[in-house]
N, C-alpha and C positions, 0 to 999 in steps of 0.2 A: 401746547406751547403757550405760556404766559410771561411774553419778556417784560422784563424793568428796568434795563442794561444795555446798553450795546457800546461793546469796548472795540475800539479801531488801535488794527496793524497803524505804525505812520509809514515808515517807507514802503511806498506801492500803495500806500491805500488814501492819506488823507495829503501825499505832497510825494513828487516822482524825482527820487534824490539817486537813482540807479549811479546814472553817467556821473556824477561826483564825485560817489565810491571810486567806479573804476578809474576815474582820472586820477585819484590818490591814490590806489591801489597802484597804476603802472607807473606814475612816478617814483614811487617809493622801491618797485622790483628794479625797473630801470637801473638808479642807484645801489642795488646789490647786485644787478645780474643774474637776476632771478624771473624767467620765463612767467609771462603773462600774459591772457587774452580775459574775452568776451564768454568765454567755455566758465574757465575759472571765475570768473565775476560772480557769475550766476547762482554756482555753486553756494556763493557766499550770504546769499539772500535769506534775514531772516534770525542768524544764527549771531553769536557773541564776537563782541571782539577778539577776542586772543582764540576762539574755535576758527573765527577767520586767518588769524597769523598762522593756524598749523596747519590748513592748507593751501596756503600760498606758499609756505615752505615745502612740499611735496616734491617740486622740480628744484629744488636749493638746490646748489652743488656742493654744500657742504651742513654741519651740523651747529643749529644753534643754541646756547642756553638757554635757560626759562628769561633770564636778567637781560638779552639779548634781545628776545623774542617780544618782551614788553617794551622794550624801548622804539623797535619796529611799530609796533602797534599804536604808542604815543606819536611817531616822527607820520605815519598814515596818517591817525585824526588830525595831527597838525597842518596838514597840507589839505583836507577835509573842508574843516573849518574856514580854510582860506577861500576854500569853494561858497560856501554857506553864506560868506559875508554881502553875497549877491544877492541872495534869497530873499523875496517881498510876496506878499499878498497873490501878485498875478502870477505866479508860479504854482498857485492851486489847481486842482484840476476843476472845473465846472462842476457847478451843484453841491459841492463840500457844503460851503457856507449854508446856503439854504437846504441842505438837510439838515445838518447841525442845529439848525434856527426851528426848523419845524418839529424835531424830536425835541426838544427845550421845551417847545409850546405845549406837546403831550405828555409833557411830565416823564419820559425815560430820562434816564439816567446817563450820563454820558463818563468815558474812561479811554485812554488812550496804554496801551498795552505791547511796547517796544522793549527788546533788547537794546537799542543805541542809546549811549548815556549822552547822546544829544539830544534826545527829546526836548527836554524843556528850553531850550538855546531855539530851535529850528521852530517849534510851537509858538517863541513869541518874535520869533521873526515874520513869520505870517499872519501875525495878527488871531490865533487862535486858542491862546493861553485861556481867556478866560468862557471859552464855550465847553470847556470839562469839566467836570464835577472833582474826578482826579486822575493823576498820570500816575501809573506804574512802566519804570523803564529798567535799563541795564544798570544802574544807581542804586537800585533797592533787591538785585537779585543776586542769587549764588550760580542758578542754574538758567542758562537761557534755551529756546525753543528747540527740539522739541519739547521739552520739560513745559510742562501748564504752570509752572511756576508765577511768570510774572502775570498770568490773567486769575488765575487764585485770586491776588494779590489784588489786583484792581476789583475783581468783585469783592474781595473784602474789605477796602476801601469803602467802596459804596455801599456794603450792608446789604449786598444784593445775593441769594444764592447763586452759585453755579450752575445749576439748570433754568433759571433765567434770565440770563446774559447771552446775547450774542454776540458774537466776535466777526468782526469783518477781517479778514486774512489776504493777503495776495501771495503767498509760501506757503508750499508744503507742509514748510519745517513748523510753520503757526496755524494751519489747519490741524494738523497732528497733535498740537501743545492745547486746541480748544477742545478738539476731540477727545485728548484724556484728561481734558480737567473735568467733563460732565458738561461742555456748554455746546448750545446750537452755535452755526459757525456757517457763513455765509462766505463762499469763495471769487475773489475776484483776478481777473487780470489771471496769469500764468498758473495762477492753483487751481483754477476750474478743473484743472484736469486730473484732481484728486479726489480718489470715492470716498474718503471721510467727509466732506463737505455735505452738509444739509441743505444748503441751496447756491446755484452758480448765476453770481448777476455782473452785467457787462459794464454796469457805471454805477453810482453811488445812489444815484436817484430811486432803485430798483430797492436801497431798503423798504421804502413805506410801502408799497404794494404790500410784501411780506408780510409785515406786521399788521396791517390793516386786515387781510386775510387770514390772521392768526386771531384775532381780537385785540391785540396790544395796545393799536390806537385806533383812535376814532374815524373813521372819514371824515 
């Protein structure tokens, strides 16, 4: 293992935007009458927007168009965003910043590697726009997680190969997308409990250990 890379999930890994979703998400069923919980949220983690509308539509009580189904999808982010506009600095979770800072200092490579085509909105609402080298999000894809699509992408941004890059994941659906791109893939939060994962760490601080015990960086 020789990383040069390590590309971060955002939702669940580098900012805890869960409850947002689902508050957009049930206001939006609300208004069609369309059955929603905390079950269904979940499911949603991870994967693209409009793969989200088609199963939120699963309990519809009726059938909608494709022209239907995106306008849902825009009227959710809409109500999203409105969530967002709260969103500062101390909504980080502990230790972001200063790992970001100390992988800077050893020369990896840093990438942020999202299906939400809010990435770059919510990154510099926090104040972390410029601790990336580059962002690949839902903006630049055809195909979102599982597909390795968007961390390809970021490693090829960075000129990094795909076997050394790590991806910090807190989803299945992007443990699964690191594991068929060819990259190591560190699971956090609710994905520990997927055996494609190379390594299961309980906060973000636990990357350097890894890498430090791999060679990658220096004590």
């Amino acid at each position: 293992m020789d990383i040069e890379a390590v590309i971060f999930d955002l939702d669940g890994v580098l900012v805890h935007t869960d409850h947002h979703h689902y508050l957009a998400w049930k206001r939006m069923c609300d208004e069609e009458g369309i059955p929603f919980d905390e079950a269904i949220n979940d499911r949603l983690r991870g994967i693209s927007r409009m793969a989200c509308v088609n199963i939120v539509l699963e309990k519809a009580s009726r059938r909608y168009s494709q022209q239907e189904k995106m306008h849902l999808a825009e009227r959710k982010n809409g109500y999203y965003k409105e969530k967002l506009q709260s969103l500062s600095a101390a909504d980080l979770p502990s230790g972001i910043v200063e790992t970001l800072d100390t992988l800077r200092e050893k020369r990896i490579k840093l990438a942020v590697g999202s299906s939400s085509k809010n990435a770059p909105y919510i990154l510099e609402r926090l104040g972390l726009s410029r601790k990336f080298d580059v962002v690949a999000d839902g903006n630049d894809i055809c195909r979102s997680k599982p597909d390795p699509e968007v961390f390809l992408l970021a490693a090829s941004k960075l000129g990094v190969r795909p076997d050394r890059c790590l991806v910090i994941e807190d989803a299945a659906a992007g443990v699964e997308a690191a594991f068929r791109g060819g990259m190591w893939v560190a699971a956090i939060g609710e994905a520990c409990v997927c055996d494609m994962a190379d390594y299961q760490i309980g906060q973000i601080e636990e990357l350097l250990p890894i890498l430090q015990a791999n060679g990658s960086v220096a004590h």
